[in-house]
C-alpha positions in Angstrom: 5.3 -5.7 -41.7 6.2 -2.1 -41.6 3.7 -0.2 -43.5 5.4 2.7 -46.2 4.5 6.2 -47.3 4.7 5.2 -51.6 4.7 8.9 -52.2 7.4 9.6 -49.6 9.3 6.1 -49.3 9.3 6.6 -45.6 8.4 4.0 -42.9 4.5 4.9 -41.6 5.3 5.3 -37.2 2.7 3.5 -35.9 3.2 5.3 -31.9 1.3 2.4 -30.1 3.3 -0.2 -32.2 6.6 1.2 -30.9 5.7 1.1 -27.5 4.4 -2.5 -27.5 7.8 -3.7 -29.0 9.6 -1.1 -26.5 7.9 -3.4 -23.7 8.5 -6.5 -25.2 11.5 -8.5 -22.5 12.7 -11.5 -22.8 13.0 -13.4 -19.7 16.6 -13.5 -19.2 17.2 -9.6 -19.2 13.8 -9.3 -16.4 15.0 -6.8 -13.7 13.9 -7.3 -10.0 12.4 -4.4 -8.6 14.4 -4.1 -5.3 11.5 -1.3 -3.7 7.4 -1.1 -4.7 7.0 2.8 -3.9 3.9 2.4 -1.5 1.8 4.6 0.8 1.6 2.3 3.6 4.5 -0.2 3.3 2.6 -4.0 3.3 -0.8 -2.7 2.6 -1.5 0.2 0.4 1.0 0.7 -2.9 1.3 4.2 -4.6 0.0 2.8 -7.9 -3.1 0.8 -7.0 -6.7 0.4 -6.3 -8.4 -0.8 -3.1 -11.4 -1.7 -1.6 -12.3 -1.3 1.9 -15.9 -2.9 2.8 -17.8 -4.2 5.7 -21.2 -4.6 7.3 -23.1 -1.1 8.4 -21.2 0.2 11.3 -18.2 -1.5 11.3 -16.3 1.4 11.1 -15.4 1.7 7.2 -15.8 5.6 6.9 -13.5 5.7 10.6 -10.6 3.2 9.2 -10.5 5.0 5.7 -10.3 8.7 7.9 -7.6 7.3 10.1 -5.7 5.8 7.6 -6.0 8.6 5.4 -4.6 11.2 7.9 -1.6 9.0 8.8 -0.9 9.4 5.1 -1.1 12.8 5.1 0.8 13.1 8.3 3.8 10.8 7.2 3.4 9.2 10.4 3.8 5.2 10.9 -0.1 3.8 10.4 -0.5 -0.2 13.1 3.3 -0.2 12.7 3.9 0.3 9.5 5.9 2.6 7.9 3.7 5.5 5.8 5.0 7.6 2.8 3.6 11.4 3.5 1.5 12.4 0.7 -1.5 14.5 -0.2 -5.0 13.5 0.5 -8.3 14.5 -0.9 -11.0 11.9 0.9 -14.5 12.5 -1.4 -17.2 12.3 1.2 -20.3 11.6 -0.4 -22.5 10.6 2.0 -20.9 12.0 5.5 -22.4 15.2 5.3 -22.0 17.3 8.2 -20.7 14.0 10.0 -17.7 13.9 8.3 -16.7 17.3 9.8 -16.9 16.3 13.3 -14.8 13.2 12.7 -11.9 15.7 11.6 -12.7 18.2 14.5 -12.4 14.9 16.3 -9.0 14.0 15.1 -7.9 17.8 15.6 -8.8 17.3 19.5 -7.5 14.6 20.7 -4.8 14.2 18.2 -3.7 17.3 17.7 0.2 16.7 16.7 -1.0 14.1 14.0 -3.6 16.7 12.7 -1.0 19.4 12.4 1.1 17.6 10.8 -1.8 16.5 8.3 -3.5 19.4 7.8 -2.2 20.9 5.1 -2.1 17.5 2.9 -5.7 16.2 3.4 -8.5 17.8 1.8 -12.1 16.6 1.7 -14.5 16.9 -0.6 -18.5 16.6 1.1 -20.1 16.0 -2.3 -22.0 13.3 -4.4 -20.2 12.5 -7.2 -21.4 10.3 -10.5 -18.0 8.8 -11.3 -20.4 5.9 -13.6 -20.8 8.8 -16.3 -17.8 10.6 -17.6 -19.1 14.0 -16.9 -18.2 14.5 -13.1 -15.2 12.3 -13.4 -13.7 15.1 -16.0 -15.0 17.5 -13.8 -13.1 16.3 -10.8 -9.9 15.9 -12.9 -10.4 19.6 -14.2 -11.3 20.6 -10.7 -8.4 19.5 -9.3 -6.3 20.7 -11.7 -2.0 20.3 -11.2 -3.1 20.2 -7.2 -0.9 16.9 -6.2 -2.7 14.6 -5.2 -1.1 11.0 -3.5 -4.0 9.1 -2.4 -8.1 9.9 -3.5 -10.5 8.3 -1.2 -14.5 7.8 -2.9 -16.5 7.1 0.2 -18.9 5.2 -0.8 -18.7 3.3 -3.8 -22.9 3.4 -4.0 -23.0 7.1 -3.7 -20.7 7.7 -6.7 -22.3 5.1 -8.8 -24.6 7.6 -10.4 -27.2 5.6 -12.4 -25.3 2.4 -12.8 -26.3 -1.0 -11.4 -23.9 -2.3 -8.8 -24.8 -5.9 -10.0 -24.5 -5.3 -14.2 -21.1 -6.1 -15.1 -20.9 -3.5 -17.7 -21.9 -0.8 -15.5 -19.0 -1.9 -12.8 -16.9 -1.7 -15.9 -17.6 1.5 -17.1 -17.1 3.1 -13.4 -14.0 0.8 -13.2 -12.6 2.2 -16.1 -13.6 6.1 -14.9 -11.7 5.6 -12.1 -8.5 3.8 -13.7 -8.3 7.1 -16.0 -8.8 9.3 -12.7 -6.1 7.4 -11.2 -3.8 7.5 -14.4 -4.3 10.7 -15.0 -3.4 12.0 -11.2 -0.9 9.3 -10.4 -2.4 8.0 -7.5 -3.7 5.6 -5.1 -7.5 5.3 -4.9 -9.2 3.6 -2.5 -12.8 2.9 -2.8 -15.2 2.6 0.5 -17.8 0.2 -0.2 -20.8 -1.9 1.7 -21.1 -6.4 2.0 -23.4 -7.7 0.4 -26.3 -9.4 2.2 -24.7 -12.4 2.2 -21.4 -11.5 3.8 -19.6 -14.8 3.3 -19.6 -13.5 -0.3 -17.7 -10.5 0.3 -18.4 -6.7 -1.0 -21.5 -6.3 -2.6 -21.8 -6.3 -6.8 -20.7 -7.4 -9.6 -17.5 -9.9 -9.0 -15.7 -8.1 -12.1 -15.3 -5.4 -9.3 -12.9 -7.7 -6.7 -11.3 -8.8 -9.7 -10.4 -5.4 -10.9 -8.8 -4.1 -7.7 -5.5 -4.7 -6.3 -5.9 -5.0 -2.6 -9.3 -5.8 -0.5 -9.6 -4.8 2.9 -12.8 -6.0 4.5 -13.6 -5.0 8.0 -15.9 -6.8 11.0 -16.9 -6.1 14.6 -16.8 -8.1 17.3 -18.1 -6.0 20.5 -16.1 -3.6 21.3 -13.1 -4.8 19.2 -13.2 -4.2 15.4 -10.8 -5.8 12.7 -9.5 -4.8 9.2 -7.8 -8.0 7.0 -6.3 -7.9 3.8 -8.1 -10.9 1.6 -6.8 -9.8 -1.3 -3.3 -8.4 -2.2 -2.4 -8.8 -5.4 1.2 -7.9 -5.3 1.9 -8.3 -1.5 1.2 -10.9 1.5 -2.4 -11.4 2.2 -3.7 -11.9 5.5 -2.6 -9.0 7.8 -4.8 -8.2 10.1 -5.2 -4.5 12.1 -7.2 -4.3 14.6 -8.8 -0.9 16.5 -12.0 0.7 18.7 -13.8 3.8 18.1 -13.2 6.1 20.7 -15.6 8.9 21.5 -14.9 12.4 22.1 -17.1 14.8 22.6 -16.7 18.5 20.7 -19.3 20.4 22.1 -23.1 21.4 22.9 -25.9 21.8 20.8 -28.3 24.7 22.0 -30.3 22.2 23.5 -27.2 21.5 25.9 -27.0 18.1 24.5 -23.2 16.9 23.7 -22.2 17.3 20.2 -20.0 13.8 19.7 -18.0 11.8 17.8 -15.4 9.2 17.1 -11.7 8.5 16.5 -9.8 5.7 15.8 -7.3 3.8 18.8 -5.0 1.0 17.5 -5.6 -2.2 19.2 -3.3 -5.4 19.9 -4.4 -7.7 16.9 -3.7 -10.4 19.4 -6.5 -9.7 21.2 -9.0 -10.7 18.5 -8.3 -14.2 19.2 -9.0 -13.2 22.7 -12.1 -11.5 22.1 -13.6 -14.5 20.3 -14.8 -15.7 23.9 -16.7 -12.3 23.5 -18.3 -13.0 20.2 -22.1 -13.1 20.4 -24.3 -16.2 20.1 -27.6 -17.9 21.5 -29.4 -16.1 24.0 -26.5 -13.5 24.6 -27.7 -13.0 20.9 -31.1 -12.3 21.7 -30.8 -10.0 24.5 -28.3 -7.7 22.4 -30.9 -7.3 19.3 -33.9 -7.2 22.1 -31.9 -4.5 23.2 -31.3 -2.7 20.2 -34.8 -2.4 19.2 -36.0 -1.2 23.0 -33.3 1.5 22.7 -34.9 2.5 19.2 -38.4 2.0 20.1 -38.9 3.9 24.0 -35.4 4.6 24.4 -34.9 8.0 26.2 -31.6 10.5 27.3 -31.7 10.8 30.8 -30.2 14.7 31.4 -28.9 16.2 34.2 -27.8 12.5 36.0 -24.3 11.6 37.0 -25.2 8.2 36.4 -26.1 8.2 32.8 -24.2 8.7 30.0 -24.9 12.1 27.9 -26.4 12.2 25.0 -26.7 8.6 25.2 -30.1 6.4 25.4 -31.4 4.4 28.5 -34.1 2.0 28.2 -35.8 0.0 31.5 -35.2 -3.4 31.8 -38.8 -4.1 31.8 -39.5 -3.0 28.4 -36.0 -4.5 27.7 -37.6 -7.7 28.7 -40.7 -7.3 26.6 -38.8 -7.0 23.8 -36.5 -10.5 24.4 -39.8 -11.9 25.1 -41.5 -11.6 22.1 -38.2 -13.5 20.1 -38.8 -16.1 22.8 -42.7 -16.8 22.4 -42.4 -19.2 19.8 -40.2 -21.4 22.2 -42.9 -22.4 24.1 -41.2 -21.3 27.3 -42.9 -20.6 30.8 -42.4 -17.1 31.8 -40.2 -18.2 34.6 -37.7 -19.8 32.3 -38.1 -17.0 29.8 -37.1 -14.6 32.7 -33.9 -16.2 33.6 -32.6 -16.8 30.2 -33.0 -13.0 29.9 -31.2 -12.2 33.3 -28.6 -15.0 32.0 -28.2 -12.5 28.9 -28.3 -9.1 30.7 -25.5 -10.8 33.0 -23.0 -11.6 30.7 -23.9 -8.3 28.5 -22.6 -6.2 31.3 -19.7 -8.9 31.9 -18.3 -8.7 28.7 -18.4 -4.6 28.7 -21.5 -4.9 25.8 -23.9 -2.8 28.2 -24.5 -1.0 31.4 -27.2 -0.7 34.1 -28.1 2.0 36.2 -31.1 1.6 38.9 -33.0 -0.7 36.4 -32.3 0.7 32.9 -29.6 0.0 30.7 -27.5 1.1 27.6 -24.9 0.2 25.3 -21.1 1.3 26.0 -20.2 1.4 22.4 -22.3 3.6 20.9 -20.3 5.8 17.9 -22.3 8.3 15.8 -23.7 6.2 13.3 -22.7 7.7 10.1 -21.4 4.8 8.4 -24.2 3.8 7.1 
């Protein structure tokens, strides 16, 4: 019942109450919305959160940058038609990194970047968007600056105090960033990290996949990475885009060593089903992690070689070897059959464009500037 002023004999307006019988449509007068207005048509809509998350160096923090500049540039992003709109990408953990991507971009895609540049802002600081403090601050900050699309790379570096894994911390930063997004009438994407068991999807609390409209997890496999849509609440799941990192190099530090980093190519999402014969397993495995760690433990930059890669490192095959070894010893193996599993390794390594040699040290082709951390 409507509630009365006695002294008055007016009707009381309760505001809220009038726009909750305002909203109330019966099913026969419904309306189909003929066009969703959407940043990336089949992927991103204007009024929506996302979440982008993958393993370390999968190439989050390089699919969010790419995507983001498309946006800014109005240009079509894996075939798909982009509404231009202004950027601001928070980059709370890229540091100085997350200037060289951009140089990066500017380089080798220079029409895309001019076209970008005066839509996408960044923002290289740590914000605590758990608390309410910075998340006024930001709003204040950016003031009546339009903004289309807001990018919080990472998720764990914006979570101030809060626990990633309590659901009423996830829903206090949920509800931060709903207000931050109500308030500037945007699309915000969120950049986040798997948890350790991957199957399970982004790490956290599950309130936060349940919160967000689309999900965009991203894998590697060798050269070739993938970005799927497993969650789309409004639109077709499934799609799949699929890219490399690139490297460029910008320039030399004062010890003449190449200043590098990455950008973003576009790959055939056919060839993922390809590239499966690529993924690895077994021995092949083995040798890659062996690898890894030689590289990290004695690996060295071999200057002033034509036959080495700058900048990049170079490990010998014998202390490659010593390193596959020691997962082997509990195999029981003879050295000779521990020696030609390896070379079986090394060979199909360099076959399937995962390493190089040189004069009895290798390397790994793919090696971006390992930022996305």
């Amino acid at each position: 019942m409507d509630e009365f002023d006695i002294k008055n004999g007016t009707p009381i307006i309760n505001v809220r109450v009038e726009q909750i019988r305002a909203a109330l449509t019966p099913a026969g007068r419904s309306q189909l919305i003929a066009g969703q207005p959407y940043l990336v048509k089949q992927w991103l809509d204007r009024d929506a959160t996302s979440l982008v998350f993958g393993a370390s160096n999968t190439g989050k923090s390089f699919f969010a940058l790419d995507l983001a500049i498309h946006v800014a540039a109005g240009n079509n992003w894996q075939g798909c038609r982009v509404t231009q709109g202004h950027v601001i990408y928070v980059a709370a953990e890229g540091g100085l990194g997350f200037s060289k991507r951009i140089h990066a971009i500017s380089k080798e895609l220079p029409e895309l970047f001019a076209k970008a540049q005066e839509q996408f802002c960044h923002l290289p600081l740590q914000l605590d968007l758990h608390a309410t403090e910075d998340a006024d601050a930001l709003l204040t900050a950016i003031g009546d600056r339009p903004v289309d699309m807001l990018i919080i790379d990472t998720l764990a570096m914006s979570f101030g105090a809060g626990n990633e894994n309590d659901g009423k911390d996830v829903t206090q930063f949920l509800t931060n960033i709903a207000h931050i997004r109500e308030k500037l009438g945007c699309h915000v994407m969120l950049v986040h990290h798997s948890g350790k068991d991957q199957a399970r999807g982004a790490r956290g609390h599950s309130s936060l996949r349940a919160a967000i409209d689309t999900e965009i997890e991203l894998t590697v496999d060798g050269l070739m990475r993938a970005a799927k849509a497993t969650k789309q609440r409004d639109l077709e799941g499934g799609k799949v885009a699929a890219f490399t990192l690139e490297a460029v190099q910008l320039a030399e530090d004062l010890d003449g060593d190449p200043i590098t980093s990455c950008i973003v190519k576009p790959q055939d999402a056919a060839e993922l089903k390809r590239s499966k014969s690529r993924m690895l397993t077994g021995l092949n495995q083995v040798a890659h992690q062996a690898l890894h760690d030689a590289l990290r433990d004695k690996g060295a930059k071999m200057s002033n070689s034509e036959h080495y890669p700058l900048g990049r490192k170079v490990v010998s095959n014998e202390v490659w070897y010593e390193q596959f070894k020691l997962r082997r010893a509990e195999d029981g193996l003879k050295e000779d059959s521990v020696r030609k599993a390896f070379k079986r390794g090394r060979i199909w390594l360099q076959d399937h464009d995962y390493t190089r040699e040189y004069d009895g040290k290798a390397w790994f082709i793919d090696e971006p500037d390992r930022q996305d951390k």
